[in-house]
C-alpha positions in Angstrom: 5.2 -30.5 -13.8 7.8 -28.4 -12.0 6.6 -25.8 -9.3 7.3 -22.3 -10.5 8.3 -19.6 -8.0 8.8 -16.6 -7.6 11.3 -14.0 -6.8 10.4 -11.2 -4.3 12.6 -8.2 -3.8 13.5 -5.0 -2.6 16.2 -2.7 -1.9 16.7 -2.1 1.9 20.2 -0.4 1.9 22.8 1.8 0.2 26.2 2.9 0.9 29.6 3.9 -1.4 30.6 0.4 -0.4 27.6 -2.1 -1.0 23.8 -2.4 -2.1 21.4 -4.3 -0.1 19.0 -6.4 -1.0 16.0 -8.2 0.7 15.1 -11.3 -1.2 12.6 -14.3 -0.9 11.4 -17.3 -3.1 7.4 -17.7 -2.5 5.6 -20.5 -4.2 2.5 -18.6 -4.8 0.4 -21.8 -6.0 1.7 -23.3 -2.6 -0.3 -23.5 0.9 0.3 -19.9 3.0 3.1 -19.6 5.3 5.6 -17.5 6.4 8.2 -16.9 3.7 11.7 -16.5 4.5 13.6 -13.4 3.4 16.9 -13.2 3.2 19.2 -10.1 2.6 21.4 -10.5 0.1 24.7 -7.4 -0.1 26.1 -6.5 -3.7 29.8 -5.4 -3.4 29.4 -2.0 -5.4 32.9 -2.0 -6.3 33.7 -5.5 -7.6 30.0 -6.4 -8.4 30.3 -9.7 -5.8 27.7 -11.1 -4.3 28.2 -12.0 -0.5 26.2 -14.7 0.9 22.8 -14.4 1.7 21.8 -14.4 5.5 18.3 -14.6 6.8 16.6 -11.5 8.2 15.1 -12.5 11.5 14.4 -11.9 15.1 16.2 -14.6 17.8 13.6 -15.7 20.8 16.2 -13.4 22.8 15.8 -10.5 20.8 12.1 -11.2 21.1 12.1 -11.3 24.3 14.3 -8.2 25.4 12.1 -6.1 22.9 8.8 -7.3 24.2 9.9 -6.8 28.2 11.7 -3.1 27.1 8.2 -2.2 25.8 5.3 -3.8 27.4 7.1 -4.9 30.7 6.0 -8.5 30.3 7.7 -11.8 29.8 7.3 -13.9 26.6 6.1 -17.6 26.9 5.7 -18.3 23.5 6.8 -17.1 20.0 6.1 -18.4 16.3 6.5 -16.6 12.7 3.5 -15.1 11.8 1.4 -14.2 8.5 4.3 -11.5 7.0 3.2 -8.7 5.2 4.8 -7.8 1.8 7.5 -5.7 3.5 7.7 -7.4 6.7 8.5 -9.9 8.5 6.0 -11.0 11.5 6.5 -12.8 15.0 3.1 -13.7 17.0 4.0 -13.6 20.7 2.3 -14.5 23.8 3.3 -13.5 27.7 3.9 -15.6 30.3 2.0 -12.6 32.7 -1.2 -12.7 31.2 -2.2 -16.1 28.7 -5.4 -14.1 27.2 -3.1 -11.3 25.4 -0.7 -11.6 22.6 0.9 -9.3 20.2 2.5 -9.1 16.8 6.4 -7.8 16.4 6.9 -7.2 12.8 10.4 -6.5 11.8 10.6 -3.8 9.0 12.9 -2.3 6.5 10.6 0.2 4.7 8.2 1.9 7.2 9.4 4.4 9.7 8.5 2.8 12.7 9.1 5.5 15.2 7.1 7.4 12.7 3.8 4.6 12.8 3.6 4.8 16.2 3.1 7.8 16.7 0.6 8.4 13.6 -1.1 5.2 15.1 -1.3 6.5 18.4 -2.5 9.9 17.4 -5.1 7.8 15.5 -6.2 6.2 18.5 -6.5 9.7 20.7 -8.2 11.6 18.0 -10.7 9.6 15.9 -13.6 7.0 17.1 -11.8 3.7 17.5 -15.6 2.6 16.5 -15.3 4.0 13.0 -11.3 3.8 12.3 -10.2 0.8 14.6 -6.3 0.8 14.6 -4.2 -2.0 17.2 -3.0 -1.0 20.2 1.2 0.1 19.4 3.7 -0.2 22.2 7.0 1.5 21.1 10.1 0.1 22.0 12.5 2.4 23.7 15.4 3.8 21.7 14.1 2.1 18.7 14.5 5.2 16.1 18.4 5.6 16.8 18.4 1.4 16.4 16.6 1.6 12.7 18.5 4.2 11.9 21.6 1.8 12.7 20.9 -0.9 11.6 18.2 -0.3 8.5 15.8 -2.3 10.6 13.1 -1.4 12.3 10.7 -3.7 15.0 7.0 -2.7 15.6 4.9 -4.4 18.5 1.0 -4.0 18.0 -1.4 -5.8 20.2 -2.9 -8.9 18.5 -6.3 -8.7 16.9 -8.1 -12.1 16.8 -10.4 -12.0 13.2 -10.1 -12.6 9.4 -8.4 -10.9 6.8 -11.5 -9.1 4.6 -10.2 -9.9 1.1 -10.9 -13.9 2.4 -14.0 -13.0 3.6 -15.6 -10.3 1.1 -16.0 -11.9 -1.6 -17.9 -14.5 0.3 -20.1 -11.9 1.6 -23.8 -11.9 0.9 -24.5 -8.8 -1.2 -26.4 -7.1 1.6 -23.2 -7.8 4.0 -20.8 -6.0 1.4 -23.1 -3.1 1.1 -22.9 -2.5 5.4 -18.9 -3.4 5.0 -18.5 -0.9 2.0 -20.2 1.6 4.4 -18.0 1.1 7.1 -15.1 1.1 5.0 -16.0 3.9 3.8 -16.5 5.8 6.8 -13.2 4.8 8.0 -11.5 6.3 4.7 -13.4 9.2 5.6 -11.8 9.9 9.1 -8.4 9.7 7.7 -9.2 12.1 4.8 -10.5 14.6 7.3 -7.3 15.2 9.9 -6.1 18.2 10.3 -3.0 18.9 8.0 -0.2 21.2 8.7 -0.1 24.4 6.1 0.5 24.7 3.5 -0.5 21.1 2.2 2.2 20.0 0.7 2.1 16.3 -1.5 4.2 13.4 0.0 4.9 11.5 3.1 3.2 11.7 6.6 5.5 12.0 9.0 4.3 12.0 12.9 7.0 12.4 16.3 5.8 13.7 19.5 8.9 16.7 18.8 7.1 18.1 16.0 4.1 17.1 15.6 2.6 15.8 11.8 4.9 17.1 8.8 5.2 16.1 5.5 8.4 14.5 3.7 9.1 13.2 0.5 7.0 10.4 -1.0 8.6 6.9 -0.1 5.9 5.0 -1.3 7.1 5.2 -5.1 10.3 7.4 -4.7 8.5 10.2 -6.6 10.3 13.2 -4.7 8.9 15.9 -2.8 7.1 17.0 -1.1 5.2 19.1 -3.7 3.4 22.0 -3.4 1.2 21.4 -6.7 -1.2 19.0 -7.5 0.5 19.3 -11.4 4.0 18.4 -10.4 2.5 15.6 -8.5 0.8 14.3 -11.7 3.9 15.0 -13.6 6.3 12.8 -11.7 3.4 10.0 -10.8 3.0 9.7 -14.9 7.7 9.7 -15.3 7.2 7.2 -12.6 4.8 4.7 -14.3 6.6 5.5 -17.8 9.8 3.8 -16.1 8.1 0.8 -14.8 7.0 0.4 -18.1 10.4 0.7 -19.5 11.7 -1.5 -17.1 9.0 -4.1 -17.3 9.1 -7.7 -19.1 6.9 -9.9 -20.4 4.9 -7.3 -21.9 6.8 -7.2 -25.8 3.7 -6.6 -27.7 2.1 -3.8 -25.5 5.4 -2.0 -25.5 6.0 -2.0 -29.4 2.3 -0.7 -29.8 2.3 2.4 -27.1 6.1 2.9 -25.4 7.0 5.2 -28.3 4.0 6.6 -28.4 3.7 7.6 -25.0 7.1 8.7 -24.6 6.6 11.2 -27.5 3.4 12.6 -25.6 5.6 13.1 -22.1 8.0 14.6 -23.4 5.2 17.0 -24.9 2.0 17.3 -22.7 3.0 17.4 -19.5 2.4 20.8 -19.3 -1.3 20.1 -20.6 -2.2 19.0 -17.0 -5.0 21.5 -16.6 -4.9 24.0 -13.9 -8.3 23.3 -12.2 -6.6 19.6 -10.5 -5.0 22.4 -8.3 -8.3 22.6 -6.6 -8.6 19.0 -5.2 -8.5 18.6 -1.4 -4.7 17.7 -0.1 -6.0 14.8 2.3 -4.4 12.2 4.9 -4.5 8.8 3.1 -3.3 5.5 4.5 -2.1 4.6 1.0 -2.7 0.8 1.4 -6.1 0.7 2.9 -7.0 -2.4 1.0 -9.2 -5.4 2.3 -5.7 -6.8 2.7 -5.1 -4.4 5.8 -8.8 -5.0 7.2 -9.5 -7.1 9.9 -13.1 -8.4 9.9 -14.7 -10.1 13.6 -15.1 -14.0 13.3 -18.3 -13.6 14.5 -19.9 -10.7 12.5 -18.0 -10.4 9.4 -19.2 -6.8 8.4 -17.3 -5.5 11.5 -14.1 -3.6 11.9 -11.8 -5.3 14.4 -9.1 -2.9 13.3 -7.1 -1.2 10.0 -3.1 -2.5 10.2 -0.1 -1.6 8.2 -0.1 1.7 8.5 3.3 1.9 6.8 2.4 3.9 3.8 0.7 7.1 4.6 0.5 10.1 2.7 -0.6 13.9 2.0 -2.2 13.6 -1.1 -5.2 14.0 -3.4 -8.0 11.9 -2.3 -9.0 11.1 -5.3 -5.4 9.4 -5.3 -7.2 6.5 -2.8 -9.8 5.5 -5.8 -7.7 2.3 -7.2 -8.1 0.8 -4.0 -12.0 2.0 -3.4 -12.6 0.6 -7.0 -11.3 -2.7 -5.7 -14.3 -2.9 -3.1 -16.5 -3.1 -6.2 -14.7 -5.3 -8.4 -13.7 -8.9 -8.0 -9.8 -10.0 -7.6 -7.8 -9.9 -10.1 -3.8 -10.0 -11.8 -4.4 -6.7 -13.3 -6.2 -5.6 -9.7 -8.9 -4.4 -12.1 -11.3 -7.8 -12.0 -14.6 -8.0 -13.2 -18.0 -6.2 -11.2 -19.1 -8.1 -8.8 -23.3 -8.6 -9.1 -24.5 -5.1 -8.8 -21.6 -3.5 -8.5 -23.5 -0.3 -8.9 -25.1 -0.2 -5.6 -22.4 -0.9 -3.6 -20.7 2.6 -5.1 -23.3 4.2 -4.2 -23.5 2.3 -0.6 -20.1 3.6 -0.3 -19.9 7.5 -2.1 -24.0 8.3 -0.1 -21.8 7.4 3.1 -19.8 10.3 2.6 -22.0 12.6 0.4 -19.6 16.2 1.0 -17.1 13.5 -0.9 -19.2 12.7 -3.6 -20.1 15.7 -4.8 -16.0 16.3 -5.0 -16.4 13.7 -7.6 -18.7 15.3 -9.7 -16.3 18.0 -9.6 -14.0 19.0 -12.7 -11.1 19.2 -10.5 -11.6 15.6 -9.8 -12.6 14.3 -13.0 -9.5 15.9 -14.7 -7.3 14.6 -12.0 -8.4 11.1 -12.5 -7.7 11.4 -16.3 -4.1 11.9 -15.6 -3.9 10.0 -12.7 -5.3 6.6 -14.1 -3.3 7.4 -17.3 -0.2 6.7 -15.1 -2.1 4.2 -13.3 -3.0 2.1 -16.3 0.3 2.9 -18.3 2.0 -0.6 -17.7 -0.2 -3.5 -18.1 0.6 -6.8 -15.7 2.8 -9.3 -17.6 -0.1 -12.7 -19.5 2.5 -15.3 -17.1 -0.4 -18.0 -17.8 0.7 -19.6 -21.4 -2.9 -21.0 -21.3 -4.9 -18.2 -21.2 -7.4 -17.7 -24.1 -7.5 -15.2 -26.3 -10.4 -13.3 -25.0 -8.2 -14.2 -21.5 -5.2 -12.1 -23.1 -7.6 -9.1 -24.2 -9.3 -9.0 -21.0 -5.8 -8.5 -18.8 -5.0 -5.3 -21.3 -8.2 -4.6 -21.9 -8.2 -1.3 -19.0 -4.6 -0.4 -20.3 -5.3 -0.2 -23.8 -8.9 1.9 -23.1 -7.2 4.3 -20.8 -3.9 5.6 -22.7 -5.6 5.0 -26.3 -8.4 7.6 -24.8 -5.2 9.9 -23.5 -3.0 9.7 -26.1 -6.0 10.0 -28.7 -7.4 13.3 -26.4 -4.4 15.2 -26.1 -1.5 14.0 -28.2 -0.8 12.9 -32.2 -1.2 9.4 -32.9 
């Protein structure tokens, strides 16, 4: 049987002249390894597409950006485990053979901008309860992304293992100290100090000015807002054109696209008043076990939180997808079944950080949630395995279907 793979993608670049693409083929049924990524330019005008030329870093360019911001000299270089919007160099110095460091070359995150929020990190919080690597900017690098639509990050290496290998491996008594700890950490970024008013959108951190908020990059949703509704509002128009755009997903879409069209175009202005009361919080957005590195020796300990690419001024109750996910096992849908007992490791987790869980029981919260996991759930993951069962197929939609049957049922015609 032929291996099937798969096309990964995103836009890196505009101008009135050409669009610019970065583009991989990953075998996801393969063995892990570095993928290569390729960026691929779209004449605009005559539609051409140039030939595709590999994004990566020489051992020269490695070199001259390690010495320009740690002063040492590199002895060793190899491609590294990428992240999904990076691409990732592990390098060692010839000055001192028990250090190493990671230079990731990005497109989306505003390096100039990580260092500085993952610096301030380091200054201001207990490295013991929100570990974050060591970042060593690279001089001038801000005017270079700015350039050249690339950007280079250097972090000190953290020797460990990835938690979402290890969790679910985890005794139940391990995930219920982990849980704690990750939700301590969560709790440290939701409680630095915001400039005013608290605006919705991008956190944006330089030594000029200090932490400000932009426009969300994350999803392109605009901003940055100054209500919790016109958040909601463009998070749900967001989802709504993923699930326009979406394929695979015929018999979902003939069922509720109409249908939930018909109640944007008139609820939106439903969203209640009291989600205006929700704390505006700082999230690192993708604070998965994905972006956790465990110790090798005690696997319910931090070695540090990476990635900090995607982080935000938002509602934190906008962080619980990815807090469910500590309860629930993996899945294509990234809603999986409980794990054993799932119950008491939500409550390991919310008694961690109890001023937090009595926000939960708070209407403010529970009716942001409604409207947030309506957008959330609005577009279902594409059933890609032709062999799936039956009761396979339901279970995939199964969250989808709940969700905007209870939304559209609550507050719109059938």
């Amino acid at each position: 049987m032929a291996r099937q793979l798969s096309v990964l993608y995103s836009l890196i670049g505009a101008t009135p002249s050409i669009f610019a693409w970065s583009a991989a083929l990953v075998d996801f049924d393969g063995p892990p390894k570095p993928v290569d990524r390729y960026r691929v330019e779209v004449d605009r005008r005559s539609k051409e597409v140039l030939p595709p030329q590999l994004i990566s870093l020489s051992d020269l360019e490695l070199a001259e950006a390690i010495l320009a911001a740690t002063g040492q000299r590199v002895a060793s270089s190899t491609r590294f485990t990428d992240g999904a919007l990076s691409i990732s160099y592990k390098v060692t110095v010839q000055d001192d053979p028990d250090v190493a460091y990671v230079v990731q070359l990005r497109h989306h995150g505003r390096v100039a901008s990580m260092d500085f929020l993952m610096n301030w990190v380091s200054k201001n919080i207990d490295l013991r309860i929100l570990p974050v690597p060591t970042v060593y900017p690279i001089p001038g690098e801000l005017e270079r992304q700015e350039a050249t639509g690339m950007g280079r990050q250097i972090t000190r290496f953290i020797p460990g293992n990835m938690a979402n290998l290890v969790y679910p491996g985890l005794s139940h008594e391990e995930k219920l100290v982990l849980v704690r700890r990750v939700a301590l950490a969560i709790q440290a970024c939701w409680q630095i100090q915001l400039p005013e008013p608290r605006l919705i959108g991008e956190l944006i951190g330089d030594e000029a000015s200090g932490l400000r908020i932009g426009p969300d990059r994350h999803y392109d949703l605009g901003g940055p807002f100054s209500s919790v509704r016109e958040y909601l509002r463009a998070h749900i128009r967001y989802s709504f054109g993923a699930l326009e755009k979406q394929q695979g997903i015929e018999e979902y879409k003939n069922r509720f696209q109409d249908r939930i069209k018909d109640f944007i175009d008139r609820h939106l202005d439903d969203i209640p008043l009291v989600v205006e009361d929700i704390p505006i919080v700082a999230t690192h957005t993708d604070i998965g076990l994905h972006n956790i590195i465990l110790s090798s020796e005690t696997p319910t300990e931090i070695r540090a939180i990476i990635d900090w690419e995607f982080v935000s001024s938002a509602p934190y109750a906008s962080l619980s997808p990815t807090i469910e996910r500590l309860f629930r096992k993996s899945a294509a849908n990234q809603f999986g079944p409980e794990f054993d007992r799932a119950d008491e490791l939500r409550n390991a987790f919310w008694d961690s950080i109890p001023d937090w869980k009595r926000w939960n029981q708070s209407a403010a919260t529970k009716k942001f949630l409604e409207w947030f996991r309506f957008g959330e759930f609005m577009k279902p993951e594409p059933r890609m395995d032709n062999n799936m069962s039956e009761d396979e197929k339901q279970a995939l939609w199964e969250e989808n279907v709940r969700v905007v049957e209870n939304m559209l049922n609550e507050y719109g015609p059938r």
